[in-house]
C-alpha positions in Angstrom: 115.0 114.9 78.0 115.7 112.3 80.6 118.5 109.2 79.7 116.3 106.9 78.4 115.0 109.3 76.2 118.6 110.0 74.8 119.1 106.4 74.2 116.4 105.8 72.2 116.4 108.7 70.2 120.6 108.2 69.2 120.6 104.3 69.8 122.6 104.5 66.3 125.8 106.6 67.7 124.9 105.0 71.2 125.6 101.3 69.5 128.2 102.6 66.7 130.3 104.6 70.1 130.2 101.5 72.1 131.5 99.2 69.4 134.3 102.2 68.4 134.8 102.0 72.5 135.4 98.4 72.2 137.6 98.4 68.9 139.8 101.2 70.7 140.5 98.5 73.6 141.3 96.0 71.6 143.7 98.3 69.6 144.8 99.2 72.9 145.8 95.9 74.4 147.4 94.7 71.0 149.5 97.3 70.9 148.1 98.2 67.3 150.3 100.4 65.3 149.2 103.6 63.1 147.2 101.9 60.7 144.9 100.2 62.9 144.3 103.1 64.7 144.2 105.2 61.1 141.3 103.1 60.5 139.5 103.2 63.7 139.5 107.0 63.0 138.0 107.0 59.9 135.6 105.4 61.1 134.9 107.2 64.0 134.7 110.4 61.0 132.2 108.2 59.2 129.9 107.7 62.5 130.0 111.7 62.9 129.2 112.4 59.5 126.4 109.9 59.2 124.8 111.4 63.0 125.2 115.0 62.0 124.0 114.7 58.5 120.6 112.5 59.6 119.4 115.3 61.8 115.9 116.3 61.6 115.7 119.7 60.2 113.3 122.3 61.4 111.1 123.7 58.5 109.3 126.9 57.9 105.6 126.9 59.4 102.6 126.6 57.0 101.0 129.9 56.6 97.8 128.9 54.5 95.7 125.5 54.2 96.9 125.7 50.1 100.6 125.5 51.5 99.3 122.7 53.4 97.5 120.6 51.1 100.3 121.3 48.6 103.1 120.2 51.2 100.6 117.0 51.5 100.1 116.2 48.1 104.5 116.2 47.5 104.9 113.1 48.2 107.5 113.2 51.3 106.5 112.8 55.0 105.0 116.0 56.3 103.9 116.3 60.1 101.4 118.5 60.6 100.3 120.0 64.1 98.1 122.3 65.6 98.8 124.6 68.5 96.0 126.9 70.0 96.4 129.1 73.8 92.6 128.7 74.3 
């Protein structure tokens, strides 16, 4: 996975880092005391928690074309691909 590919894929913690990045400077060259920089780490938590939690999930393979048509008819998103050797 090359750089861009990174960047586009996490442009949410990409963006969210860069303005952390910025607050910590500023926090930095005021001086800030332990509140400002309480605050900056919660939300630095809250970015972690939000990236880790919206990971895609890897589900179990299909098996049958019922489990198919059943995983179709659910109602959510389903991606369905095909994979042959020959």
């Amino acid at each position: 996975m090359g750089p861009l590919e990174v960047i586009n894929r996490y442009s949410f913690l990409v963006l969210g880092g860069a303005a952390l990045l910025g607050l910590a400077v500023a926090l930095g060259l005021r001086r800030a005391g332990g509140i400002g920089w309480g605050i900056w780490l919660l939300l630095l938590l809250a970015l972690l928690v939000f990236g880790l939690s919206r990971r895609a999930q890897p589900s179990a393979p299909f098996s049958s074309e019922e489990e198919i048509a059943a995983a179709w008819r659910s109602g959510r998103p389903v991606l369905i691909y095909w994979f042959s050797n020959y």
